[in-house]
C-alpha positions as CSV (number, residue, x, y, z in Angstrom):
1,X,31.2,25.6,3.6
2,X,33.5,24.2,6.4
3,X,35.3,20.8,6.0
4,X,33.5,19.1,8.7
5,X,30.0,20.0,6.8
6,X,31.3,18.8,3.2
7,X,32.2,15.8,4.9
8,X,29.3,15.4,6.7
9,X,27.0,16.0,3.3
10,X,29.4,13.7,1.2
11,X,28.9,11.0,3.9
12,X,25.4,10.7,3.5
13,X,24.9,11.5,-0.2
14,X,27.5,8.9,-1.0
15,X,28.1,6.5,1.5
16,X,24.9,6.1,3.2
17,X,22.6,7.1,0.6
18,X,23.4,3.7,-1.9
19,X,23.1,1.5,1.4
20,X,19.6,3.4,2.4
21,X,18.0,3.1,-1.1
22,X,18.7,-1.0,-1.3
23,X,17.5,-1.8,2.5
24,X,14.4,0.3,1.4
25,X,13.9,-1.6,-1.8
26,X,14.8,-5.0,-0.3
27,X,12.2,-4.3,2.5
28,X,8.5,-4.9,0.9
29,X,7.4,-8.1,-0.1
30,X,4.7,-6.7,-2.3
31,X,7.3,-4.3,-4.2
32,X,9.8,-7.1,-4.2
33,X,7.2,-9.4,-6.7
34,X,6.2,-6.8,-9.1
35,X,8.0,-5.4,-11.8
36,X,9.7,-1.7,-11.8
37,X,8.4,0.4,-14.3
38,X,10.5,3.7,-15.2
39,X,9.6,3.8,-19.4
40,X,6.5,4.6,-19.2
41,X,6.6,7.4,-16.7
42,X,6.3,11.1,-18.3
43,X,6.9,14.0,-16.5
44,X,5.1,13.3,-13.0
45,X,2.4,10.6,-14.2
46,X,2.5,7.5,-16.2
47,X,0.8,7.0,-19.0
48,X,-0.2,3.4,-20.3
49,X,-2.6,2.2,-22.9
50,X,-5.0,-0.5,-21.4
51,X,-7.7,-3.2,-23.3
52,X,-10.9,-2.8,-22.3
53,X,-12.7,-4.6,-25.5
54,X,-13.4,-7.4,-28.0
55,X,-13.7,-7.4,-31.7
56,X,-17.0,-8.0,-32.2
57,X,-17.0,-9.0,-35.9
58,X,-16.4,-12.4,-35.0
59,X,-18.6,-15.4,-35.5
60,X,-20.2,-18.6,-38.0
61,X,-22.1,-17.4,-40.5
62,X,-24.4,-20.1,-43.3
63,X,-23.0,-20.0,-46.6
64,X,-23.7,-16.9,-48.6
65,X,-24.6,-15.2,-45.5
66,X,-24.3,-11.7,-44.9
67,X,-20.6,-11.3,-43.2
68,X,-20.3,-10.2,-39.3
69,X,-19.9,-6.4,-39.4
70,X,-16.3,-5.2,-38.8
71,X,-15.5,-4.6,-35.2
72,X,-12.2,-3.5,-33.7
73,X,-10.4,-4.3,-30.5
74,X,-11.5,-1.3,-27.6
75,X,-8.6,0.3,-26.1
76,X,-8.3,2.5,-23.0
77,X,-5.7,5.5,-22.2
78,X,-4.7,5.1,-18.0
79,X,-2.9,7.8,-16.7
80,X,-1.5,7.2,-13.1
81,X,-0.1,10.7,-11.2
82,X,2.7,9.5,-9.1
83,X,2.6,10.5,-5.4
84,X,5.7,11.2,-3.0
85,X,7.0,9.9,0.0
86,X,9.4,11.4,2.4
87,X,11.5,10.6,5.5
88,X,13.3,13.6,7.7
89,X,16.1,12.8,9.6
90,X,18.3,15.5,11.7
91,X,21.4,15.8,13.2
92,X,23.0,18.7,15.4
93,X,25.5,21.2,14.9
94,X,27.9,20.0,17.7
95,X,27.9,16.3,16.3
96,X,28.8,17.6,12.8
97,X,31.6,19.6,14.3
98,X,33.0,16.4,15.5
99,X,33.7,15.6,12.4
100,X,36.8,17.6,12.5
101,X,38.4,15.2,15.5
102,X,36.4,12.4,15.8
103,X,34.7,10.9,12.6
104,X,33.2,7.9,14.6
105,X,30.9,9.7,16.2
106,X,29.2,11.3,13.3
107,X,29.1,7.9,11.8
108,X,27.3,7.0,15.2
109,X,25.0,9.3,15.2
110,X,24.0,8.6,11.7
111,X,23.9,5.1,11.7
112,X,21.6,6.0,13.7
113,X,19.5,8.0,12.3
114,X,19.4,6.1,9.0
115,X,18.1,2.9,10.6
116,X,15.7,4.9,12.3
117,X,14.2,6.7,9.5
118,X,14.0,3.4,7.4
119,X,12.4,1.8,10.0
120,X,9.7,4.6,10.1
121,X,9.9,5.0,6.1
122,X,9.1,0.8,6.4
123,X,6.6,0.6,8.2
124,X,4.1,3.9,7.0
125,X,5.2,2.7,2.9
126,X,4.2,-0.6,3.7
127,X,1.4,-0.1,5.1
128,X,0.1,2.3,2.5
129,X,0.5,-1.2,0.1
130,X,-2.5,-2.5,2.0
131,X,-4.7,0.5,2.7
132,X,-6.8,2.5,0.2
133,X,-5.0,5.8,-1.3
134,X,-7.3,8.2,0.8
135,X,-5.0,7.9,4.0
136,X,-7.8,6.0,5.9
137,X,-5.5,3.6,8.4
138,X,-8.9,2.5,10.4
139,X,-12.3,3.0,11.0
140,X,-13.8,4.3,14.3
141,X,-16.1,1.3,15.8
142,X,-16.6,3.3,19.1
143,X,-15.6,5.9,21.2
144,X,-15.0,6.5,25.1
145,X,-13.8,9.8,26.6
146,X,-9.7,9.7,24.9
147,X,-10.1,5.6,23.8
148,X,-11.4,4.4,20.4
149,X,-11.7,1.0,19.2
150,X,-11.2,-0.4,15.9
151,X,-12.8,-3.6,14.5
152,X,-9.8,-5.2,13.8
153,X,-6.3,-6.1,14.7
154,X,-4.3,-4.5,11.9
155,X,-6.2,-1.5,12.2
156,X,-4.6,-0.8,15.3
157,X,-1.4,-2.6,14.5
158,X,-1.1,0.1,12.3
159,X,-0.8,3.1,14.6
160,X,2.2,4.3,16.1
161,X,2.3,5.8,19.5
162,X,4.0,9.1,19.5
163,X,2.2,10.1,16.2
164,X,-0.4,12.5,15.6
165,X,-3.7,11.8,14.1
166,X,-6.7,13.5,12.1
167,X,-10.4,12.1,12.2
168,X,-12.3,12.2,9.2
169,X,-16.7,11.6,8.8
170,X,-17.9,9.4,6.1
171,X,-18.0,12.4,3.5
172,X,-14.1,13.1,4.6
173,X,-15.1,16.3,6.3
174,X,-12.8,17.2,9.7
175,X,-14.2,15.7,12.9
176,X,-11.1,16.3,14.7
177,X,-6.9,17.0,14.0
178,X,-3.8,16.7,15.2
179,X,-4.5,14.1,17.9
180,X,-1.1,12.4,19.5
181,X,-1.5,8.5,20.3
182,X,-0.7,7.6,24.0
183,X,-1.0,3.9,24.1
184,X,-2.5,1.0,22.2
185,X,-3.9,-2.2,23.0
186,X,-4.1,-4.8,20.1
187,X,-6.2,-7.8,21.4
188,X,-8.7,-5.3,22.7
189,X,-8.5,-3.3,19.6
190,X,-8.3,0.0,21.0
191,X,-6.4,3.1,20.9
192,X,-5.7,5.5,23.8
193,X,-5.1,9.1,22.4
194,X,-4.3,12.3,25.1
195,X,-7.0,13.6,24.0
196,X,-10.4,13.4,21.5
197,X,-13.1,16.1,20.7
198,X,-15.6,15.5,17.9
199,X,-14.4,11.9,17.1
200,X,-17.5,9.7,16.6
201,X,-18.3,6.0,15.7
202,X,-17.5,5.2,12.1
203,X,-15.4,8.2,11.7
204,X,-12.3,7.6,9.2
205,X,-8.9,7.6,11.1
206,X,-5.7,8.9,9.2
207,X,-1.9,10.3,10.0
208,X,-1.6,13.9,10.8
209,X,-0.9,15.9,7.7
210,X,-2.5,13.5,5.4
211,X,-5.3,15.6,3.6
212,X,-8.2,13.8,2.1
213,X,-8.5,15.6,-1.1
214,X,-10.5,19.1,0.3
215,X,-14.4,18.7,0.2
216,X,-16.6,16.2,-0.5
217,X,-14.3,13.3,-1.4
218,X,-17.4,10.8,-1.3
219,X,-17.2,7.4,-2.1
220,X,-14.0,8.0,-3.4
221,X,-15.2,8.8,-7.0
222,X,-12.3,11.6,-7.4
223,X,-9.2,9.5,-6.4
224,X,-5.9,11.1,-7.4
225,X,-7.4,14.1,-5.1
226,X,-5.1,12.3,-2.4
227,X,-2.0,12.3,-1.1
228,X,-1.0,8.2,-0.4
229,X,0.1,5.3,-3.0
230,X,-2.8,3.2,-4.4
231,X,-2.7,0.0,-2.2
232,X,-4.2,-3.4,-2.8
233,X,-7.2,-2.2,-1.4
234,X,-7.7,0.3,-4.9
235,X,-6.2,-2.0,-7.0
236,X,-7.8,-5.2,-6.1
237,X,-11.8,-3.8,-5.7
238,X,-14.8,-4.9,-7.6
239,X,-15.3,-1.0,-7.6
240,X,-18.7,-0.2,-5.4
241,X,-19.4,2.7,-3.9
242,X,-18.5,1.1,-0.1
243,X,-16.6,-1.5,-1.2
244,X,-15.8,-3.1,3.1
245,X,-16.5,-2.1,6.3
246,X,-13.1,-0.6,7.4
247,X,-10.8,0.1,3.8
248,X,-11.7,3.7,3.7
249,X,-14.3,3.2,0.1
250,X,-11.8,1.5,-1.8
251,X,-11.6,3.8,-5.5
252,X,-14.4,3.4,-7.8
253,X,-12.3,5.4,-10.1
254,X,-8.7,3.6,-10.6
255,X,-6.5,5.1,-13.7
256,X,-9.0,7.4,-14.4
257,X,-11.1,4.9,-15.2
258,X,-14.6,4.3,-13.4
259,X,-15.0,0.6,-12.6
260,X,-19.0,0.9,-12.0
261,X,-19.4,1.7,-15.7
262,X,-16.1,-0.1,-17.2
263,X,-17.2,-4.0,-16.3
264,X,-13.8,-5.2,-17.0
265,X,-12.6,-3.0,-14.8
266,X,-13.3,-4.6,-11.8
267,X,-11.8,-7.3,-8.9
268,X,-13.5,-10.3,-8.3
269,X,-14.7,-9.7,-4.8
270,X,-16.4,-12.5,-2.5
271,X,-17.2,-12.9,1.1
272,X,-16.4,-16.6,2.0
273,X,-18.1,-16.5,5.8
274,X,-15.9,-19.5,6.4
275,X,-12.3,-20.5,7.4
276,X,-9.8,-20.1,4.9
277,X,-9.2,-23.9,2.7
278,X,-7.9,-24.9,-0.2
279,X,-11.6,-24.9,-1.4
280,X,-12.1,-21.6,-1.1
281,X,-8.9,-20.2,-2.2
282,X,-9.9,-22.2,-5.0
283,X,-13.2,-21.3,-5.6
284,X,-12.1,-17.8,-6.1
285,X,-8.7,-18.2,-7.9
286,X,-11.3,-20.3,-10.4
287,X,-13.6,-17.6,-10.9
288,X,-10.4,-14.9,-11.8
289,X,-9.2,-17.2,-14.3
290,X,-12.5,-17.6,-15.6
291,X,-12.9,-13.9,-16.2
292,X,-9.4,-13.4,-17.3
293,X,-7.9,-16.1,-18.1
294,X,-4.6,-17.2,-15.4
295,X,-5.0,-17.7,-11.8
296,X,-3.2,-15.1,-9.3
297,X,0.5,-16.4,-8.2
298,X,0.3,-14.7,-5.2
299,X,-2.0,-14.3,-2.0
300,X,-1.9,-11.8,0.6
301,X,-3.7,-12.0,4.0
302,X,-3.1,-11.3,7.4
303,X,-1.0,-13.5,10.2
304,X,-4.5,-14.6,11.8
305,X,-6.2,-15.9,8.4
306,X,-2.6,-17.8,8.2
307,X,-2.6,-19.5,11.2
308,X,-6.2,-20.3,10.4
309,X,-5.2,-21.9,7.5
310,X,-2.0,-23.6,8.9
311,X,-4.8,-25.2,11.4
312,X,-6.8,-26.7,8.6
313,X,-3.7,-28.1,7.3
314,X,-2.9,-29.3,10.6
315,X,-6.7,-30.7,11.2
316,X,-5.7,-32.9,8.2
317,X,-2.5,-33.9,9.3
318,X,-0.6,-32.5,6.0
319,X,2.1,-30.3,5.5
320,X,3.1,-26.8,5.6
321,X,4.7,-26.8,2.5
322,X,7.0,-23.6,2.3
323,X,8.1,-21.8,-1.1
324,X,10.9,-18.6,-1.2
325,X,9.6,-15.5,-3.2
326,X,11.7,-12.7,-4.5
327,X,13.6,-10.4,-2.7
328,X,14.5,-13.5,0.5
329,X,11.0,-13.7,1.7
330,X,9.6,-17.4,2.5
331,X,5.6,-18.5,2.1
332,X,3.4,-20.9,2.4
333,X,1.8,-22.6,-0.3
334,X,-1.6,-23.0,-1.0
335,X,-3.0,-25.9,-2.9
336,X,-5.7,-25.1,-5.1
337,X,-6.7,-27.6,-7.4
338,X,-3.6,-28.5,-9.3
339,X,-1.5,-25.5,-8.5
340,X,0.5,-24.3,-5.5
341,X,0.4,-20.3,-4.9
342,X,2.3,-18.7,-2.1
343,X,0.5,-16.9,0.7
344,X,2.5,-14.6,2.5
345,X,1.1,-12.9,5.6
346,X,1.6,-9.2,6.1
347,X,1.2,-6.9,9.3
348,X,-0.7,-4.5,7.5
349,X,-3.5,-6.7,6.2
350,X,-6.8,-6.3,7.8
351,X,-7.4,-9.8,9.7
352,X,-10.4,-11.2,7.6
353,X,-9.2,-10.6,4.4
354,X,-7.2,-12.1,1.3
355,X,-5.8,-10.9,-1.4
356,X,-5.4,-12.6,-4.4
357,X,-2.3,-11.1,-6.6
358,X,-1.0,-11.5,-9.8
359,X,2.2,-10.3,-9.8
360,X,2.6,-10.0,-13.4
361,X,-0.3,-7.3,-13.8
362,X,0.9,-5.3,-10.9
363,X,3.2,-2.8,-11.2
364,X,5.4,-0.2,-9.2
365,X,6.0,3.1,-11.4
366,X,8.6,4.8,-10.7
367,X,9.8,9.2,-11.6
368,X,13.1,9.0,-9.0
369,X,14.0,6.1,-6.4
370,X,14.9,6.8,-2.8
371,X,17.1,10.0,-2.3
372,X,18.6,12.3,-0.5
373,X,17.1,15.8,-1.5
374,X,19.5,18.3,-2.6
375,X,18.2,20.8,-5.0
376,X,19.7,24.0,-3.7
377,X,23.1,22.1,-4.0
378,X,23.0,21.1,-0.6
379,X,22.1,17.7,1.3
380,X,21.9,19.1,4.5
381,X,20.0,22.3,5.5
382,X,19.8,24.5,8.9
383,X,17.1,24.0,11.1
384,X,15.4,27.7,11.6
385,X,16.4,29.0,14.6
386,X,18.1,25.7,15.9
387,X,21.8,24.6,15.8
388,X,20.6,21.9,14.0
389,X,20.4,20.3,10.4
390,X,17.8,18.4,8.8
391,X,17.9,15.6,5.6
392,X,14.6,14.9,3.2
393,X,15.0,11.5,1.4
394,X,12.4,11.2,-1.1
395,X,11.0,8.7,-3.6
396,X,8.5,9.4,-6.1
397,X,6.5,6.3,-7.5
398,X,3.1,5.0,-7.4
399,X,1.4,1.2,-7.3
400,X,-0.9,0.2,-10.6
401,X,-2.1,-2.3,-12.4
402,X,-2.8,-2.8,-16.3
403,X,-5.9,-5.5,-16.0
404,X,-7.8,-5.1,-12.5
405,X,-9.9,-8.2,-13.3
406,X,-6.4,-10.2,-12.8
407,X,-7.2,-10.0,-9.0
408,X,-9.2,-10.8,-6.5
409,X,-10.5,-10.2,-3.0
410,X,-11.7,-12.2,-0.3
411,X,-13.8,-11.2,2.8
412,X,-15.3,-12.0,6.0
413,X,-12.6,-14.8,6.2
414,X,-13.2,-16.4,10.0
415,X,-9.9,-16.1,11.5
């Protein structure tokens, strides 16, 4: 192995590699709030013990009555398969050579390339926080000749042009693959691909590559059958069967655990058909605490529900009171009876909706942080064919929680 290549390899494993792993980490709210969790990962899956029941030998009894009958608490096994996440980046022969006269313009080149892959490694990661683990960024309203429109915003917010794109019926079987975006337009909602065959209204919409599972993924039921991290829209679901319009059937089965015969295992869910107040953020952080006893620290909506909410604030002539959350990002505060929880707005959040997080019962597992892979003992590896060199970074992990009824959802905000 030539100088110039050692250098180049040592360069990114050790100088750009520690630098790449913290603006990564530093760059999602969501993941910023929850806790890590390493311990109990085994193998390629963690494995956690959950509480899904009372003692029921409990209760008053007259005197010289017959005693309750022994009970014991009910407990759970959840195992949650982590998934993997991975970023290419490559860099040419010539530039590598350069090494040998000119180190600048290595470090040029991939300065370059390392803000560029984290910007791309930003954007899909966060936006798989927010969408269901089935891949599903949007959901096909209607469709004319190469243009489709979305219902929402964020759906198309979420595209990038450039990429390629796979269509998907509502029993996840292919409509149509491999389908490069031209040009979107956000307030009309639509998307302009080079070209469409087979796509129809309410067909699923996800990136190129992204399998949903093989056959007859319906309803979700068989959920670690795909390929993305479990997002908010898993995690926080009251578990039916089409649980929204446009989050892809959020999973009935989360854990391994099926939420339409596990009661506890399910998100409060309500559709407020109203602007978002205090009195509704309220109304529903009331109802979580009721089932589980604390209040969600955290909620998570789009920028339009914000500004809606700023407005009624403003209607009232009161404040926008701000509060800083972990990892430098700044929210506004809700106030809900007598407690103030952050609401931070998020991109990737469909426009209408809320979610209500608590950040204690949320966590990020991870098997192996952001990396640069190098397996066969080398960081770099030839392009086939090309004078050329490519670099995986990788990061194994997956989102769960330990108590689903902990969270809550709301819909049909008017924004």
């Amino acid at each position: 192995m030539s100088l110039d290549f050692s250098a180049a390899e040592a360069a990114l494993k050790d100088d750009y590699q520690p630098a790449i792993r913290e603006q990564l980490n530093q760059s999602f709210m969501l993941l910023n709030q929850v806790e890590t969790n390493t311990t109990d990962v085994e193998g390629n899956e963690a494995v956690i013990s959950l509480h899904t029941g009372r003692n029921s030998g409990v209760g008053a009894r007259a005197e010289s009555g017959t005693l309750p009958t022994a009970g014991q608490q009910g407990y759970t096994v959840a195992r949650i398969p982590v998934k993997f996440n991975y970023g290419r980046m490559q860099v040419t022969g010539p530039i590598i050579e350069a090494m040998k006269s000119d180190r600048g313009s290595f470090t040029r080149a991939i300065d370059s390339e390392s803000k560029g892959i984290m910007t791309d490694l930003k954007r899909d990661v966060n936006r798989q926080c927010y969408t269901p683990n089935s891949g599903v960024i949007g959901k096909v309203v209607s469709v004319s000749s190469n243009t489709v429109t979305f219902g929402t915003e964020a759906e198309v917010r979420r595209l990038v042009v450039g990429n390629s794109y796979d269509f998907y019926d509502g029993d996840y079987a292919s409509d149509d693959t491999g389908e490069v975006l031209a040009s979107v337009d956000i307030s009309a909602k639509t998307a302009t691909f080079t070209g469409l065959s087979g796509v129809d209204a309410a067909d699923w919409v996800v990136n190129t590559g992204v399998t949903m599972g093989g056959a007859a993924i319906t309803n979700k039921a068989t959920e670690d059958a795909t390929q993305e991290i479990h997002g908010l829209e898993d995690i926080i679901s009251d578990a039916s069967s089409t649980a929204g319009t446009t989050d892809g059937q959020a999973a009935v089965v989360l854990h391994g655990i099926n939420g339409s015969t596990t009661s506890i295992w399910k998100s409060h869910q309500t559709a407020a058909s109203a602007a978002p107040t205090d009195s509704v953020f309220e109304e529903a952080l009331n109802e979580i605490e009721l089932d589980c006893g604390e209040e969600p620290d955290l909620i998570v909506t789009s920028h339009k529900a914000k500004r809606a909410y700023a407005a009624t604030l403003k209607s009232q002539k009161r404040y926008q009171n701000t509060v800083d959350l972990k990892g430098g990002f700044k929210a506004l505060t809700v106030q809900a009876g007598q407690s103030e929880v952050p609401m931070f707005a998020e991109r990737d959040c469909l426009d209408d909706v809320a979610f209500l997080v608590n950040t204690g019962k949320v966590y990020q597992y991870v098997m192996s942080d952001w990396s640069f892979m190098d397996r066969d003992g080398s960081v770099l590896s030839r392009v086939s064919n090309t004078d050329a060199y490519e670099a995986t970074l990788y990061k194994y992990h997956e989102l769960g929680t330990d108590q689903r009824n902990a969270h809550g959802k709301i819909t049909d905000l008017t924004v």
